[in-house]
C-alpha positions as CSV (number, residue, x, y, z in Angstrom):
1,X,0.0,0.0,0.0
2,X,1.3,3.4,-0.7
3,X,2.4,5.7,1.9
4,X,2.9,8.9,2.3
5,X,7.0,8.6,3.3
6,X,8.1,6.3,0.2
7,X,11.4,7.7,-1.2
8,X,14.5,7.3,-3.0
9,X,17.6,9.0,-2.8
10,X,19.6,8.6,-5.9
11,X,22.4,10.7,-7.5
12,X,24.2,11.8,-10.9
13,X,27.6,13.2,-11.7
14,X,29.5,14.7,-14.6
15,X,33.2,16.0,-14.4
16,X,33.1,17.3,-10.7
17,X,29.2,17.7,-10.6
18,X,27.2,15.9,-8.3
19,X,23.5,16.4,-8.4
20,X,21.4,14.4,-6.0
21,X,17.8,13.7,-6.2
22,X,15.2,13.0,-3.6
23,X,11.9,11.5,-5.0
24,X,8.7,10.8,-3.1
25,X,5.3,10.9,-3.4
26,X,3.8,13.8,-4.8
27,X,2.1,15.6,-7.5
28,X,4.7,15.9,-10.3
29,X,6.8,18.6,-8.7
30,X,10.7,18.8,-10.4
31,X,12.8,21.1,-8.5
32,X,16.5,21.8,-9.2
33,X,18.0,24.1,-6.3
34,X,14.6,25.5,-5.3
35,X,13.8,26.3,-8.8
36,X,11.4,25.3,-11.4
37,X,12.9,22.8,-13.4
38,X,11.3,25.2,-16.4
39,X,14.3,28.1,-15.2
40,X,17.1,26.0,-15.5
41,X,19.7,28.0,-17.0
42,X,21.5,27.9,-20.1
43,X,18.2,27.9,-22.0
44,X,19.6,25.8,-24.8
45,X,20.5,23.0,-22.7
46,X,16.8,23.2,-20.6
47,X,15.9,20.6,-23.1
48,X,18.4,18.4,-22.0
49,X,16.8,18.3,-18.2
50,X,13.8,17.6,-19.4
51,X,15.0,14.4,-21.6
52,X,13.9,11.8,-19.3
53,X,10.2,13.2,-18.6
54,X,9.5,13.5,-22.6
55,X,10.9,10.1,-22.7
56,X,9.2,8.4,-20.4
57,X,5.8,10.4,-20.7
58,X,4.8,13.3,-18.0
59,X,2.4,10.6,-16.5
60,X,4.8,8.5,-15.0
61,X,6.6,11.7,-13.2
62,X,2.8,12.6,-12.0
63,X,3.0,10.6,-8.7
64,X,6.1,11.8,-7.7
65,X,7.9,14.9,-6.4
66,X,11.7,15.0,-7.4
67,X,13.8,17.7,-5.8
68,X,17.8,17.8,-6.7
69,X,20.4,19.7,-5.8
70,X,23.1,20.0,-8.2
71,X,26.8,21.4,-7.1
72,X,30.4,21.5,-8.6
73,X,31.3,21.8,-12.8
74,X,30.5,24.1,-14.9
75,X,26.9,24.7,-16.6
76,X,26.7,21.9,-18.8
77,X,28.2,19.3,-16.6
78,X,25.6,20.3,-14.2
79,X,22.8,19.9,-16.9
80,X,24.2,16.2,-17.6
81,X,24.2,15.5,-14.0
82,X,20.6,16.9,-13.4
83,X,19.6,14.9,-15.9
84,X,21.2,11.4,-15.2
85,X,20.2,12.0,-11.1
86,X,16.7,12.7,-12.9
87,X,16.4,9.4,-14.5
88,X,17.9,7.2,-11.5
89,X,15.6,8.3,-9.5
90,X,12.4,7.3,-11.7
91,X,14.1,4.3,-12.0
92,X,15.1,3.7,-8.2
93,X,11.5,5.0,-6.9
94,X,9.7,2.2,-9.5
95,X,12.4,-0.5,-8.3
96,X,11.8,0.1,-4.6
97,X,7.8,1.1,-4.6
98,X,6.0,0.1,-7.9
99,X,6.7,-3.1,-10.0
100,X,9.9,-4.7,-11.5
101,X,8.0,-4.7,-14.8
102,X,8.0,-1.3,-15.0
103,X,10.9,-0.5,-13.8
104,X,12.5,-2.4,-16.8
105,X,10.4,-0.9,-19.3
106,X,11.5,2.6,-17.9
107,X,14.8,1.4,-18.3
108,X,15.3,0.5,-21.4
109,X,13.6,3.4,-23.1
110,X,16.4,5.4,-21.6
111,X,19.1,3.1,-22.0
112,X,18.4,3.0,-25.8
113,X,17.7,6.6,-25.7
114,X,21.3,7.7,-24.3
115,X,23.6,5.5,-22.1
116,X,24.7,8.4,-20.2
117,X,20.9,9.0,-18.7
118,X,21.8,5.9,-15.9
119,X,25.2,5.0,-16.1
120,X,27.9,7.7,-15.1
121,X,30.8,9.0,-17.8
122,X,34.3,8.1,-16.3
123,X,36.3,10.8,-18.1
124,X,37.7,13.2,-16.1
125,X,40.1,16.3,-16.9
126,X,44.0,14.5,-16.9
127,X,46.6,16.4,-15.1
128,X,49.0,18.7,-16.8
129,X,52.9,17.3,-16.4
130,X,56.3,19.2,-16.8
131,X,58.0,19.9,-19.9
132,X,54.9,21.2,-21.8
133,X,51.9,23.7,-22.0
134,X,49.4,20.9,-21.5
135,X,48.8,17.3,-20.2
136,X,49.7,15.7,-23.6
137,X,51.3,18.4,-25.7
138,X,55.0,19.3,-25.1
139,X,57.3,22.7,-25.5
140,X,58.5,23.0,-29.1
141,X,62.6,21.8,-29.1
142,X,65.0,23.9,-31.1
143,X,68.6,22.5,-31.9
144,X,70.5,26.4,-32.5
């Protein structure tokens, strides 16, 4: 039976930016920081947020209330974070409190939407060493 108190914690990073998501019961509220999710800034990359909720369909987001906080990156690692912490949590919250049927059907629509919606990117910015401008590149050699 569904209670009030059901939720899910789950989170998503990018580069250094960690965005974590708590989802419970609700009416369909997404809040990044406080904010609407429509106000999330750059405006191009708003489309990007809202990825996983034209996926899946705005009815399955209608029971729930999701509210992230995103910190660390830049702007567009913290779009890619929003949305992956987005996604999780659907997932997590339909795991945990709905059925394991839907919970796979969820996931593969994003899995064969975009990889990065559920499973976090590894890369991360290498170190720059001695002897050069960059991590990889090296100081031009002259012989006179």
């Amino acid at each position: 039976e569904p209670s009030k108190s059901d939720s899910v914690q789950t989170f998503g990073k990018k580069k250094t930016a960690i965005a974590v998501a708590l989802c419970k019961r609700g009416r369909g509220l997404i809040k990044i920081n406080g904010c609407p999710i429509d106000l999330v800034e750059p405006e191009i990359l708003r489309v990007k947020c809202y990825e996983p909720v034209l996926l899946l369909g705005s009815s399955r987001f209608s029971e729930v209330d999701i509210r992230i906080k995103v910190k660390g990156g830049g702007y567009t690692a913290q779009v890619y974070a929003i949305r992956q912490a987005l996604a999780k949590a659907l997932v997590a919250f339909y795991q945990k409190y709905v059925d394991e049927q839907s919970k796979r059907e969820i996931k593969e629509i994003l899995l064969s939407y975009d990889r990065s919606l559920l499973v976090a990117d590894p890369r991360r910015c290498e170190p720059k060493k001695f002897g050069g401008r960059s991590a990889r590149a090296r100081f031009q050699k002259s012989y006179r």
